[in-house]
C-alpha positions as CSV (number, residue, x, y, z in Angstrom):
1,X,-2.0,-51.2,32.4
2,X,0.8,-51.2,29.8
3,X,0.8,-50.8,26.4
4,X,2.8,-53.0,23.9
5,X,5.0,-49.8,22.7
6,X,5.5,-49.2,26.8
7,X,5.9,-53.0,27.5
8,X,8.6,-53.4,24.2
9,X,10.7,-50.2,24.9
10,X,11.4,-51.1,28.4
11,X,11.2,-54.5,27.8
12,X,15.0,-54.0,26.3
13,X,13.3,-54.1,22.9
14,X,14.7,-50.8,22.0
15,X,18.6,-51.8,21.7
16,X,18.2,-51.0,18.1
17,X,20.1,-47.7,16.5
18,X,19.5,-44.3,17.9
19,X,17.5,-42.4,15.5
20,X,16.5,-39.5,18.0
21,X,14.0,-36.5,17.2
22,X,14.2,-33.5,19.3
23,X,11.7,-33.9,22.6
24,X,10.7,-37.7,21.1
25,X,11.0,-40.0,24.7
26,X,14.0,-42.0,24.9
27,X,13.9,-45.6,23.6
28,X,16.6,-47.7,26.1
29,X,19.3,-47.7,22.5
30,X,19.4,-44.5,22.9
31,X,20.5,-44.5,26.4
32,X,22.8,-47.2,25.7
33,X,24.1,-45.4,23.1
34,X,24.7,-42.5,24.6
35,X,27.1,-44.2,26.7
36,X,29.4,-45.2,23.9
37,X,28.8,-41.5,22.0
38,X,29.7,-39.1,25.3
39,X,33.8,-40.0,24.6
40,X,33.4,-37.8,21.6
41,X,33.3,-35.3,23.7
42,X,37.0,-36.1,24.3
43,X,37.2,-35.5,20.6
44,X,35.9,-31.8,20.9
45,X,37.8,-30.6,23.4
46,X,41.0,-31.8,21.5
47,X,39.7,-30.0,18.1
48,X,40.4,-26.8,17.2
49,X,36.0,-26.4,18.5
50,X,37.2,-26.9,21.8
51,X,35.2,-23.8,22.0
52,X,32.2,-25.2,21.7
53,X,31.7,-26.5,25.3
54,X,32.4,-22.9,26.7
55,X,28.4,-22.5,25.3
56,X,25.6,-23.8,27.5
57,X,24.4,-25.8,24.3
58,X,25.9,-28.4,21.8
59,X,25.8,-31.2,19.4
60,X,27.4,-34.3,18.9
61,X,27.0,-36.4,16.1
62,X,27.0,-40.1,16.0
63,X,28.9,-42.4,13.6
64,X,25.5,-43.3,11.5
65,X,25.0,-39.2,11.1
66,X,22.5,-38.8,13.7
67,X,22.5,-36.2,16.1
68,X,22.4,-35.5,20.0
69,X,21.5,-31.8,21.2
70,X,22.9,-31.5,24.4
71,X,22.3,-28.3,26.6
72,X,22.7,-27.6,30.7
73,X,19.7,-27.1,32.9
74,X,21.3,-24.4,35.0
75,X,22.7,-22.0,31.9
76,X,26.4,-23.1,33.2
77,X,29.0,-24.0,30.3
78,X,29.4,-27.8,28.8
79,X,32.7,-27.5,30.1
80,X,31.3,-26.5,34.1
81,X,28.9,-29.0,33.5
82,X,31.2,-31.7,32.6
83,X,33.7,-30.9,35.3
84,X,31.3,-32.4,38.1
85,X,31.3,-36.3,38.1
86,X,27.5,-36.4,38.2
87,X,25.4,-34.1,36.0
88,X,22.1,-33.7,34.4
89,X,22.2,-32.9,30.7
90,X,19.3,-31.9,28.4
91,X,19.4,-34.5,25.6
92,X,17.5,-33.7,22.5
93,X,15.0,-32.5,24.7
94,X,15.2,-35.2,27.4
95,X,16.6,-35.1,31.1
96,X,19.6,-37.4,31.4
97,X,21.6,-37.8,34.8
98,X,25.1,-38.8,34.1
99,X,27.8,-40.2,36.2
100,X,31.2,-41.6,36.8
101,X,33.6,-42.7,39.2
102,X,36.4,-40.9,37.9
103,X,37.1,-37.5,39.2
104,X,34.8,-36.0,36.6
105,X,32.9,-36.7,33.6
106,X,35.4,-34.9,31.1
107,X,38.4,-36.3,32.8
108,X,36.7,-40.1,32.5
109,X,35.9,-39.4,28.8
110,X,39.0,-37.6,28.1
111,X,40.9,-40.4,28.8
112,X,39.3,-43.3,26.5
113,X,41.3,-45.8,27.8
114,X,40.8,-45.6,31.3
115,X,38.3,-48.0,33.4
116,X,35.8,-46.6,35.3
117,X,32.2,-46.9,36.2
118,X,30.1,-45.1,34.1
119,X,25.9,-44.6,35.0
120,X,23.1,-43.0,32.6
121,X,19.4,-42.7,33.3
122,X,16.8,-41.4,31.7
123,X,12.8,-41.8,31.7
124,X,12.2,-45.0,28.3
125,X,8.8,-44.4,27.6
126,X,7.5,-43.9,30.8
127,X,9.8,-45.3,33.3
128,X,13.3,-44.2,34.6
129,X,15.9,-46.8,33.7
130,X,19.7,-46.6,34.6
131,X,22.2,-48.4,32.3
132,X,25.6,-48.8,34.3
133,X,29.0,-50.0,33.1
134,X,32.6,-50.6,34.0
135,X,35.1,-50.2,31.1
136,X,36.9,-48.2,29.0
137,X,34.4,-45.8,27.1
138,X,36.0,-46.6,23.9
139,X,35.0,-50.0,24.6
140,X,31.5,-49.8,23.8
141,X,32.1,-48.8,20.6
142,X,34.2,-51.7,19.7
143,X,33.2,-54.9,21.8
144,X,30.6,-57.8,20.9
145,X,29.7,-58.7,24.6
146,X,29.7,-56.3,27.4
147,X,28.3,-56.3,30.8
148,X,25.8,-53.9,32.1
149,X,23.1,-53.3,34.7
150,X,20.0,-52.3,33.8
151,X,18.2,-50.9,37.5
152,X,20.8,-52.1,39.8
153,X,20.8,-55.6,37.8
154,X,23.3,-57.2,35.9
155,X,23.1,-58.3,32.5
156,X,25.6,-59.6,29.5
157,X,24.8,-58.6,26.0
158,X,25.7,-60.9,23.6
159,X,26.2,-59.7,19.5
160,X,27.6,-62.4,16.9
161,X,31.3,-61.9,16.5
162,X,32.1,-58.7,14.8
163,X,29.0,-57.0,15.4
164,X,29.0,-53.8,17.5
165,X,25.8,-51.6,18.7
166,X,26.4,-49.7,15.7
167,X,25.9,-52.7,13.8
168,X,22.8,-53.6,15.5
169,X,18.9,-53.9,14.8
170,X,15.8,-55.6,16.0
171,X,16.5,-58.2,13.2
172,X,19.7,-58.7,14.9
173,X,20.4,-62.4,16.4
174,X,22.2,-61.6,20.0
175,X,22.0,-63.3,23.8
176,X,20.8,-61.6,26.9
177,X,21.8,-63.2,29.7
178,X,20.9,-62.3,33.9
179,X,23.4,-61.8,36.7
180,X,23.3,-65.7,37.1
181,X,24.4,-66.9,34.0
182,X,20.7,-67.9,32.7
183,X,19.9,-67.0,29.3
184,X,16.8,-64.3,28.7
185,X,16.6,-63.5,25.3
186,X,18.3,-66.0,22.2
187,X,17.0,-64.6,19.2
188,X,15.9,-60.9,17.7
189,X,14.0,-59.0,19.7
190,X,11.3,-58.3,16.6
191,X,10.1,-62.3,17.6
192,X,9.5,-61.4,21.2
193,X,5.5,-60.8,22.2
194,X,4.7,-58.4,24.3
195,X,4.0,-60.3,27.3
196,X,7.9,-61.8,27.0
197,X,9.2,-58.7,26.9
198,X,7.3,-57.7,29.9
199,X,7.8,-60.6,32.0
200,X,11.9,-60.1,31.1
201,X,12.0,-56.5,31.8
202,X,10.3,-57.7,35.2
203,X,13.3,-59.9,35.8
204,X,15.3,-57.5,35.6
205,X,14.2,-54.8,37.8
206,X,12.7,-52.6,35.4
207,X,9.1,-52.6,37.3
208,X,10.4,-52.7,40.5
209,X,8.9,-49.5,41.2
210,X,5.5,-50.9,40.1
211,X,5.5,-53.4,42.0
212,X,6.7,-52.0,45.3
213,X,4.0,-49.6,44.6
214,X,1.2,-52.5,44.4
215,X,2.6,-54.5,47.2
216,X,2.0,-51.7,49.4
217,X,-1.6,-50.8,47.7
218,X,-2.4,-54.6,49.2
219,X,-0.9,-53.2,52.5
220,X,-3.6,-50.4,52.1
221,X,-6.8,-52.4,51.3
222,X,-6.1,-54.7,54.2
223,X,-5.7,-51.9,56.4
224,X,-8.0,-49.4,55.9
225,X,-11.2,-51.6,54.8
226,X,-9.7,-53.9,57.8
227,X,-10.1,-51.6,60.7
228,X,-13.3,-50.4,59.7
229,X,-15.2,-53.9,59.0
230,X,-13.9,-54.8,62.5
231,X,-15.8,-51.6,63.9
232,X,-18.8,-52.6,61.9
233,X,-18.6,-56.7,63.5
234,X,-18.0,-55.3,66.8
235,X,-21.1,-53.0,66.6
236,X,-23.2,-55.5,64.8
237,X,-22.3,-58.8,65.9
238,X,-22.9,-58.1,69.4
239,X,-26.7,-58.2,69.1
240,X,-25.9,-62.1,68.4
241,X,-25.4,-63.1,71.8
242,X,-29.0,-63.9,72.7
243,X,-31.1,-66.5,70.9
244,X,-32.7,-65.4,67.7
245,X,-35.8,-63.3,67.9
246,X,-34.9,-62.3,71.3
247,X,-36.9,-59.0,71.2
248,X,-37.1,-55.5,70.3
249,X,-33.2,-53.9,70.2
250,X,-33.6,-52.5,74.2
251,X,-34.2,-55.9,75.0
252,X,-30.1,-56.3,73.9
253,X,-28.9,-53.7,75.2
254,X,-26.0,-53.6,77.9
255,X,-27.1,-54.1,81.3
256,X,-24.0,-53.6,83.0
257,X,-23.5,-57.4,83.3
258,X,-23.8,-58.1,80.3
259,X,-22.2,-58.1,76.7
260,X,-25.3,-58.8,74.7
261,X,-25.9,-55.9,72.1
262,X,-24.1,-52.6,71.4
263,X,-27.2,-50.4,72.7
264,X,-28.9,-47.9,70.3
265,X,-27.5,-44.0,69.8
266,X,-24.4,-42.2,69.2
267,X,-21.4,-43.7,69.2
268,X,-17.5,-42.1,68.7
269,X,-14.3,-44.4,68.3
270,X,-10.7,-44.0,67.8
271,X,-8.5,-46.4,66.4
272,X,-4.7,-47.0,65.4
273,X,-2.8,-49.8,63.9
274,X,0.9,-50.3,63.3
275,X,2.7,-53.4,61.7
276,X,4.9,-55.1,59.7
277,X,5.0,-56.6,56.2
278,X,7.2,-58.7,53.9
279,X,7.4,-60.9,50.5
280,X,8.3,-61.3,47.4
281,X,7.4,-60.0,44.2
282,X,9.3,-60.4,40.5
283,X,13.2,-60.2,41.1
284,X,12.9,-59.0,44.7
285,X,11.9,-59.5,48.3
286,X,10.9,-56.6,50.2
287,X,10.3,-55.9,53.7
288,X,8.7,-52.3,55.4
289,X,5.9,-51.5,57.9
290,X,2.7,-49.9,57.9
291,X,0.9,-47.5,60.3
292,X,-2.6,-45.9,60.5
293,X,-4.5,-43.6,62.9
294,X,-8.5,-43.3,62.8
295,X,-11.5,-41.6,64.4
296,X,-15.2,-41.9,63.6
297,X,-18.7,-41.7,64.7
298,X,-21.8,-43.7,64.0
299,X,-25.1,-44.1,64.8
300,X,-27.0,-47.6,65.9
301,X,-30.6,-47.6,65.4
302,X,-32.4,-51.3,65.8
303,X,-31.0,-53.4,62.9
304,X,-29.3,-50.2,61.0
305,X,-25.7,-48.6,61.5
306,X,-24.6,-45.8,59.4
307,X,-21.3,-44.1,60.3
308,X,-18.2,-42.2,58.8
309,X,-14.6,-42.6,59.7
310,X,-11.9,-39.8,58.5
311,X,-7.7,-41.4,59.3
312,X,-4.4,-41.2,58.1
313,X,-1.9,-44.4,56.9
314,X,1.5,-44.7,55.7
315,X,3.2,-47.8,54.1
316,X,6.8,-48.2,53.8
317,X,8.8,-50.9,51.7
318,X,12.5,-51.4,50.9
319,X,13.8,-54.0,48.3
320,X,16.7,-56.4,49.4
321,X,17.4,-57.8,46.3
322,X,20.9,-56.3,44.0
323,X,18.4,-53.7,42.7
324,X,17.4,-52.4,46.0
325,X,14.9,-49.6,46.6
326,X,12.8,-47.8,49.2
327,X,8.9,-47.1,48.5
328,X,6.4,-45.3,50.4
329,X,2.7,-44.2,50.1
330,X,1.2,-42.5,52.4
331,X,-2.5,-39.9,52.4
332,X,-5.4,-38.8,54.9
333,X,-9.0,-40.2,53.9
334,X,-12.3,-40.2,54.6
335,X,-14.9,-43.7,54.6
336,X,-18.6,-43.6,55.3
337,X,-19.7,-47.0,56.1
338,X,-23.2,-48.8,57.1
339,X,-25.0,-52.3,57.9
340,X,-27.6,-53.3,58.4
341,X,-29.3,-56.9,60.0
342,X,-32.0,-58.6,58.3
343,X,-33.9,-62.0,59.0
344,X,-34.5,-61.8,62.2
345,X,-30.7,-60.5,62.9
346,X,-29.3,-63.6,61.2
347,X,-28.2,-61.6,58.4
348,X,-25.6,-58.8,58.5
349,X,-24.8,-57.1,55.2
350,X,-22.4,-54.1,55.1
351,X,-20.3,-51.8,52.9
352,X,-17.7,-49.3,52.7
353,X,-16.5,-46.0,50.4
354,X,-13.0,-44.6,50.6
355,X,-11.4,-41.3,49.6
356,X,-8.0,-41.2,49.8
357,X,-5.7,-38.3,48.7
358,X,-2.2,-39.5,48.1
359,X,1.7,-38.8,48.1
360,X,4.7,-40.5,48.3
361,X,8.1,-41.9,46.4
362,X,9.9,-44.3,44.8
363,X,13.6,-44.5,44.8
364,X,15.8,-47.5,43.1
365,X,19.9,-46.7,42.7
366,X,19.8,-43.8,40.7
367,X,16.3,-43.1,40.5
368,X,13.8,-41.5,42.6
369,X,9.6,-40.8,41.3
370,X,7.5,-38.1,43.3
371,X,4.0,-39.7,43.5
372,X,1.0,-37.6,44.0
373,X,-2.5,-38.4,43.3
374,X,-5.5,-40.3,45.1
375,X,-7.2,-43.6,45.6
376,X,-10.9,-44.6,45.5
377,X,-12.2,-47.4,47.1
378,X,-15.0,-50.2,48.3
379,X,-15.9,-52.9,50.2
380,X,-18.7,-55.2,50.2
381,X,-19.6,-58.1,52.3
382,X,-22.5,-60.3,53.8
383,X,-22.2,-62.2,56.6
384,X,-25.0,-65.2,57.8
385,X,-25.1,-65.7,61.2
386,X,-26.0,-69.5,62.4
387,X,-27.6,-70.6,65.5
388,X,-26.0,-69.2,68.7
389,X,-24.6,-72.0,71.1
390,X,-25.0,-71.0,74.3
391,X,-22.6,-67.5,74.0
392,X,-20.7,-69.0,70.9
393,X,-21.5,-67.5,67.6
394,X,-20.3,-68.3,64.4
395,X,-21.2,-66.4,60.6
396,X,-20.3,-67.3,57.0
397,X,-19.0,-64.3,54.9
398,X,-18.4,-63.5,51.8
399,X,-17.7,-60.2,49.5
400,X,-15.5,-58.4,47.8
401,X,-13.8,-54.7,47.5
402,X,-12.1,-53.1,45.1
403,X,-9.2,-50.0,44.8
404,X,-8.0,-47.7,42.2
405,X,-5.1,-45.2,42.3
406,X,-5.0,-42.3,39.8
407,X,-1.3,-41.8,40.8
408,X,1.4,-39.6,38.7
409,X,5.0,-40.0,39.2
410,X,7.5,-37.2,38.5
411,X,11.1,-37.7,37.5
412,X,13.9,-35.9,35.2
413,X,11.3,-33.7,34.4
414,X,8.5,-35.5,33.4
415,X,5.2,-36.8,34.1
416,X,4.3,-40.4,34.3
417,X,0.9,-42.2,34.9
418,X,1.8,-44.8,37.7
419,X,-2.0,-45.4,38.8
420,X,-3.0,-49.3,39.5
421,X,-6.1,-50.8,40.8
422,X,-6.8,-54.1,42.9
423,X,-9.5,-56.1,43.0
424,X,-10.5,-59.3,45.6
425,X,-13.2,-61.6,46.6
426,X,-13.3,-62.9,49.9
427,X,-14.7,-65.7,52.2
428,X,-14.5,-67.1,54.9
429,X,-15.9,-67.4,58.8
430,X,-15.9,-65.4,61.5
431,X,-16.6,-66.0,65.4
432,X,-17.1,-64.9,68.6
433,X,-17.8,-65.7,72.3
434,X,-19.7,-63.4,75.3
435,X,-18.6,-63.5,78.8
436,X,-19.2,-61.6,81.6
437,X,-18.2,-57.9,80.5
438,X,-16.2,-59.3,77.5
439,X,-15.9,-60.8,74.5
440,X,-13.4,-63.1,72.5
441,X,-13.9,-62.2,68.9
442,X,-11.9,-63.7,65.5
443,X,-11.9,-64.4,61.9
444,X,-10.2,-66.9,59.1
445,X,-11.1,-64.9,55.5
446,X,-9.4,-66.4,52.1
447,X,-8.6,-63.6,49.7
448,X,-8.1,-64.0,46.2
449,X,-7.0,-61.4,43.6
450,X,-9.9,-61.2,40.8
451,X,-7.7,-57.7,38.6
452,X,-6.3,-60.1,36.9
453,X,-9.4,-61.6,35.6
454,X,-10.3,-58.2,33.9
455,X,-6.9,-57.0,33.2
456,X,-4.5,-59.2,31.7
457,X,-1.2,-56.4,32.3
458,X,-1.3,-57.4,36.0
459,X,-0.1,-61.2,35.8
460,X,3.5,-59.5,35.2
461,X,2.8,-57.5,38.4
462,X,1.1,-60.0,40.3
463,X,2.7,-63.6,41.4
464,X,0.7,-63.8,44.2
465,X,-3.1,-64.1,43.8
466,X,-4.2,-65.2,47.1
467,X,-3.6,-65.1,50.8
468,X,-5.7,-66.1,54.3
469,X,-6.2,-63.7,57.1
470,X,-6.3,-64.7,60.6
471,X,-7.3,-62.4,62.9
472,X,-7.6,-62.9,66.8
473,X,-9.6,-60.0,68.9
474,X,-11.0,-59.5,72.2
475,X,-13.3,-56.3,73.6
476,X,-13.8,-55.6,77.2
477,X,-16.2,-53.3,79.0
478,X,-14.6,-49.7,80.9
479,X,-17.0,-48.4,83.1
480,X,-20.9,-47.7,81.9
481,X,-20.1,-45.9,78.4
482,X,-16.5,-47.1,77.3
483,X,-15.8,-50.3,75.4
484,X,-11.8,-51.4,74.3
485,X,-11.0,-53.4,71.8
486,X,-7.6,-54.8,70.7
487,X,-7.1,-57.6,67.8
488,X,-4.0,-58.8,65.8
489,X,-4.1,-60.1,62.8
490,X,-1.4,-61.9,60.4
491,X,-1.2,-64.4,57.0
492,X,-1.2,-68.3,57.2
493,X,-0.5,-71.1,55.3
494,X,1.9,-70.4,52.0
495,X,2.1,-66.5,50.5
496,X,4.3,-64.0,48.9
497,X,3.2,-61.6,50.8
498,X,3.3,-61.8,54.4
499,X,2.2,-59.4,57.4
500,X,1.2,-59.0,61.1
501,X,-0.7,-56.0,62.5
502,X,-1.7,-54.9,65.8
503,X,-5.3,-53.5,66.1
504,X,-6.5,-51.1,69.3
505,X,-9.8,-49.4,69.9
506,X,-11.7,-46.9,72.2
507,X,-15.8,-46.4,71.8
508,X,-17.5,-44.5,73.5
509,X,-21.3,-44.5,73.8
510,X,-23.4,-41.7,74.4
């Protein structure tokens, strides 16, 4: 998923001098740097140039002779522009959003040696990062340690006495140090791997949006395959009520007393599911809820179901942690699904497809993604069926599924490639008991994460590669041609990512 230049430049590698080219991306330097270069603007409109903020366009230029082209996105003057305390500058090229506290962002540069709170973010590579800092703006220029936030998260850069940003290059020995006190980087960032950058820029909040975006892909695959399978079980694991090779399939049919066997023909079913999720991932916890609404048909023929199911879901996170954000995902798709029984019904094997198109956001402090795009998906399982006790049966199952968003996040005027996939194997056993007109139905299914074994970018992502599923279920018979169902499910045992669900059904049987 990332690239070493992606994984370096917002890994805080890129605190190195600005050496911009006109539409080039930002490199996080350059944002810092910009911080410490905007009091110049002080500078012009002292000069006899004043005049040249009453144009829409502009240049300042930096002490080591390099440039920056700044120009408005609306046509208004520098000077309108810079009369507002929060703006949105064209520089060299790239969208910056810039902000104070002070009454406006001339007056707070205009007077160098006032303290106020100063925010800048632009889109590093691919990613929107905010740099915020409380001062005097002259003060950048001139101090060896300085605190910042990066995302809503506070840092303290470190240089050797004497040495300013000016002074400074990836060769340069400095400290990095969290919110906390602990120490990140003690070096130059040149010796850093990739995979140490990434896993610091994690720290501090720079992926947040990632992984808000993968916890609630988990949220999805749980969901959507989840309601589904259960549909499948209840359909097909009703013919195990009666001893093995207990006749043709109108032998199992309902008899009005009866539970034994969904009976052959056309089936319709709605479902809906609503719940709430929480956890932890990188420097965060998060909490949300999740929601989904589903209709489909299928058809039951002996040993075979085939089916399709067409729904809607929507996952919602916030972060609590300082660098608090909200996420949400949310699209309609559509899922055929079959099974089908073999060995004398002791054998149930069954799979899914999913098309998914998809929209959403993602919005940290001062930054906020559009998300568009879609998902494809796919589930797999086999379950083997043991030998009935009187109306108790119990199956072994195993499988695995597997997701992939192609997902494209817009921000400050750019377009960024935010797609992820998930992958998981699964076991576990499943069970259920026949009485009178209803049934007690359940499962206990260990999931582990198997993307990282393919893809080695996740393990920054991913600090959670397993959880067990317990789900609880009953179905009870309405009248000659109507079945409800209604299940819950939640995690056990130790995770980092934690939910509960409620699950509720109609069929109908033609």
């Amino acid at each position: 998923m990332f690239k070493k230049q992606l994984a370096t430049a917002i890994g805080l590698s890129s605190l190195i001098a600005c050496g911009s080219a006109a539409a080039e991306p930002f490199s996080l330097s350059e944002l810092v740097r910009l911080g410490g270069a905007l009091p110049k603007i002080s500078e012009i409109a002292d000069s006899a140039d004043s005049s040249d903020l009453d144009a829409s366009s502009g240049t300042i230029t930096l002490d080591d002779g390099s440039k920056l082209q700044l120009k408005t996105l609306d046509g208004r003057t520098l000077r309108q522009t810079l009369q507002d305390n929060s703006s949105t500058l064209l520089v060299n090229g790239n969208q910056v959003k810039v902000g104070t506290s002070s009454s406006s962002l001339i007056d707070a540069y205009d007077n160098s040696d006032k303290v106020a709170n100063f925010n800048l973010t632009g889109v590093v590579d691919s990613r929107p990062i905010t740099v915020e800092f409380q001062g005097s703006p002259d003060s950048l220029d001139s101090a060896s340690t300085f605190d910042a936030k990066l995302n809503g998260e506070p840092v303290t850069f470190e240089l050797p006495e004497g040495t300013t940003l000016a002074d400074f290059d990836g060769n340069t020995q400095f400290r990095l140090r969290d919110g906390s006190g602990n120490l990140l980087i003690d070096g130059d960032l040149n010796s850093l791997s990739a995979s140490e950058i990434e896993s610091i820029a994690a720290k501090l909040g720079v992926l947040n949006a990632d992984m808000a975006l993968r916890s609630a892909q988990k949220q999805f695959m749980a969901q959507s395959f989840g309601i589904i399978s259960t549909q499948i079980d209840n359909a097909m694991q009703s013919r195990f009520g009666a001893p093995r090779g207990g006749g043709a399939s109108s032998d199992l049919a309902y008899t009005g007393n009866t539970m034994r066997g969904r009976q052959d023909g056309l089936n319709a079913w709605v479902s809906s599911e609503v719940g709430d999720i929480s956890g932890e991932t990188g420097n965060t916890d998060y909490d949300g809820s999740t929601k989904a609404a589903l209709v489909g048909v299928d058809q039951k023929h002996g040993n075979l179901l085939t089916g399709i199911s067409a729904g809607y879901n929507k996952v919602e996170i916030t972060n609590k942690g300082t660098s608090s954000g909200e996420a949400d995902l949310s699209g309609n798709f559509l899922a055929p699904y079959g099974a089908i029984s073999l060995l004398d019904d002791s054998l149930v094997l069954d799979g899914i497809l999913l098309y998914q198109d998809l929209e959403g956001q993602f919005s940290s402090g001062f930054n906020a993604v559009e998300l568009d795009g879609d998902r494809f998906g796919a589930r797999l399982s086999g379950t083997y069926f043991l030998p009935a006790y009187g109306n108790f049966n119990t199956g072994l199952t195993a499988g695995g599924s597997y997701m992939k968003d192609d997902l494209d996040g817009e921000t400050l005027g750019t377009t960024q490639d935010y797609g992820i996939e998930l992958g998981e194997a699964f076991t576990g056993i499943k069970f259920s008991n026949d009485f009178g007109l209803g049934r007690i139905y359940g499962s206990v299914i260990y999931y582990e994460d198997v993307t990282s074994d393919v893809d080695d970018s996740v393990d920054t992502l991913e600090d959670d590669d397993n959880r067990t599923e317990l789900q609880i279920g009953g179905s009870h018979r309405l009248g000659q041609n109507m079945q409800f169902n209604i299940s819950a499910r939640t995690t056990v045992g130790s995770t980092n990512t934690e939910y509960t669900a409620v699950q509720a059904a109609m069929v109908y049987q033609f």
